[in-house]
N, C-alpha and C positions, 0 to 999 in steps of 0.2 A: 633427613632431607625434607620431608614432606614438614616440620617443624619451620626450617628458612623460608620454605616457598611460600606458607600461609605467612610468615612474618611480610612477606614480599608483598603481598596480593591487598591482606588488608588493612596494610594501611596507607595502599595508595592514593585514598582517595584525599589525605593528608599531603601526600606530595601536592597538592594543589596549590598548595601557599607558595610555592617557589614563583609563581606567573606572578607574586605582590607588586614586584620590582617595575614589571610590564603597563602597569597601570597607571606609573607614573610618569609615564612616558608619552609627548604631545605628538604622536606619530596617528595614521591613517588607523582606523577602527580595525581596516582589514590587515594592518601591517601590523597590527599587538595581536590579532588573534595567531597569528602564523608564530609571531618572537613566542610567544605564552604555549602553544603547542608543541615548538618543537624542546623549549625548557623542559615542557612537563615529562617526557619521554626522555630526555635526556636523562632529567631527576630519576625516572625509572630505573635505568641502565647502570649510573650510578651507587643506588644502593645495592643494587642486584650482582655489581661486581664487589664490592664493600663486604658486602656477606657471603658471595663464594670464597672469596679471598681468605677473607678471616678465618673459615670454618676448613677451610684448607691448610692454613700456615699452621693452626692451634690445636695442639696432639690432643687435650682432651676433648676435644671438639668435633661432634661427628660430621664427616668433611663428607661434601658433597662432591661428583664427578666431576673431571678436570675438564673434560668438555663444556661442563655448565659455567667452570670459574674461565674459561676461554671465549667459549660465546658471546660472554654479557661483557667480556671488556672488548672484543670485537666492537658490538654494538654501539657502545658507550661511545669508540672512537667516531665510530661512524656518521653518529648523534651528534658527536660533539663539533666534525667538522661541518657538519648539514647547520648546524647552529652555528658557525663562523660564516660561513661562505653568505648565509642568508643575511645576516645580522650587518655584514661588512656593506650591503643595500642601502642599509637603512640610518647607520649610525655610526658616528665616528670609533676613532679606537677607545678612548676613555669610555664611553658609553657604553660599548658593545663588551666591555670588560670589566666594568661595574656590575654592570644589569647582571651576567654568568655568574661572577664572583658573589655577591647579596643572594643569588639563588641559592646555589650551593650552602652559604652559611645558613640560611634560614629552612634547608634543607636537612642538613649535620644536625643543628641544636632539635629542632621536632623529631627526628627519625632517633635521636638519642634517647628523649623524652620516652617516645612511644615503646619504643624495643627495652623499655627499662637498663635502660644503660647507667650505671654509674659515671664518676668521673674518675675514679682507681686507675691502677695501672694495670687491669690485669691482660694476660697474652693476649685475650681477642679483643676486647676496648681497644689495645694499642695498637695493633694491625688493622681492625678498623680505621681510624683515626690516620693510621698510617696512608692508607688507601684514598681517604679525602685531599691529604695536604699532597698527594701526587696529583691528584685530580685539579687541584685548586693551582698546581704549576702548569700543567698542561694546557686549561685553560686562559689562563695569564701570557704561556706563550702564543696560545694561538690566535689570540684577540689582535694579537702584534700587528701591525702594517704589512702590507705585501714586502715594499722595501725592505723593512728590518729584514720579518724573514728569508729574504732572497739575501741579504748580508751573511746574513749566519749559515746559509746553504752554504755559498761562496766560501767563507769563514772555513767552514769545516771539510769543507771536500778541497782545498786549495792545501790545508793541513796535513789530508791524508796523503796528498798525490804531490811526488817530487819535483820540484821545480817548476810548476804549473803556476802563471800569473794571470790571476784575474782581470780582467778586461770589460768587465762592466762599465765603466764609467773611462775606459782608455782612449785619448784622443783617435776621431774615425781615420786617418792614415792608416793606425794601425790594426784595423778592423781591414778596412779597404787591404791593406796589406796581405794578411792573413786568409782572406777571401782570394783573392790575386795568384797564392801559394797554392792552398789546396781545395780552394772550392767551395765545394759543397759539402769537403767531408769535414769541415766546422762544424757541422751540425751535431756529428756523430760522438764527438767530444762528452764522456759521462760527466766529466768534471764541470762543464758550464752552465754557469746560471741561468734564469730565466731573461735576464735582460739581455745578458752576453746571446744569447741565442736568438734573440728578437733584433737584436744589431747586426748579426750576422746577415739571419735573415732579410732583411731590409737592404743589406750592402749586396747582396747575393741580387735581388728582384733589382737594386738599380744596376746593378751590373747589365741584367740580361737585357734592360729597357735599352741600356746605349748601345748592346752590340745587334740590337734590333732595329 
């Protein structure tokens, strides 16, 4: 254990090269220190689930507590939506998706350097590596539009639940409708979207304004 954690520790100060991407960017002095700092912490979190992980999945491997390979991918999410939510501010979705992605890579190729990583195939190199290329989807989805992903919410919970039609985008009749039936207990609905719920809401307040 204490082998990973010194691997972790020093050579953080290498994670630093991931903020490269931030630099390039014509935004407010004080809006790249924020993109540049929560990268760098992200970058932390990152490797830090990468090497619980690996030392976990790989039997000759003295594996670290499963609460540690738990934590750091906790964190990592936690990082990683704090770096969406923020970045969605300041920069469109290509950019805010670029910028994650270029970090991460220039992240991968140095911490591979450092940690004397080969490029073999052996069990932990590949579960390593395994662990980036989730990382590098998770980030790609979450860079996405609100849109999209309220699509793909809709998408997948209208999949799971029978006969339920989305209403996002449904002519307001049938909002107004729906509202007119049962209410207020549209809201209650697990399967609906964010928009569908923001329609509701909205049909629900002019409701009460005319019968005011």
């Amino acid at each position: 254990m204490q082998q990973y954690l010194s691997l972790i520790f020093l050579s953080m100060p290498i994670n630093a090269l991931v903020v490269l991407p931030v630099l390039l960017l014509k935004i407010d002095k004080r809006e790249k220190i924020g993109l540049a700092i929560r990268l760098y912490v992200l970058s932390i979190f990152l490797v830090a689930s990468a090497i619980t992980i690996a030392s976990n999945c790989v039997s000759n491997s003295p594996s670290l507590p499963v609460w540690a390979m738990l934590l750091s991918g906790i964190l990592f999410m936690i990082t990683l939506v704090n770096y969406v939510k923020y970045s969605r501010k300041l920069l469109n979705k290509w950019k805010r998706r670029i910028l994650v992605l270029a970090s991460f890579l220039i992240l991968l190729a140095t911490r591979a350097n450092v940690a004397d990583f080969n490029y073999g195939m052996s069990s932990f190199t590949m579960v390593w590596y395994g662990t980036f290329i989730f990382a590098f989807l998770l980030a790609y989805m979450g860079t996405s539009d609100v849109e999209k992903l309220d699509s793909l919410h809709a998408g997948l919970m209208s999949a799971t639940s029978q006969g339920r039609v989305d209403k996002s985008y449904a002519p307001q009749h049938e909002i107004d409708h729906d509202v007119h039936i049962k209410g207020k207990d549209v809201l209650n609905d697990p399967g609906a979207s964010l928009i569908e719920r923001q329609r509701y809401s909205d049909a629900i307040k002019k409701k009460e304004n005319q019968e005011d």
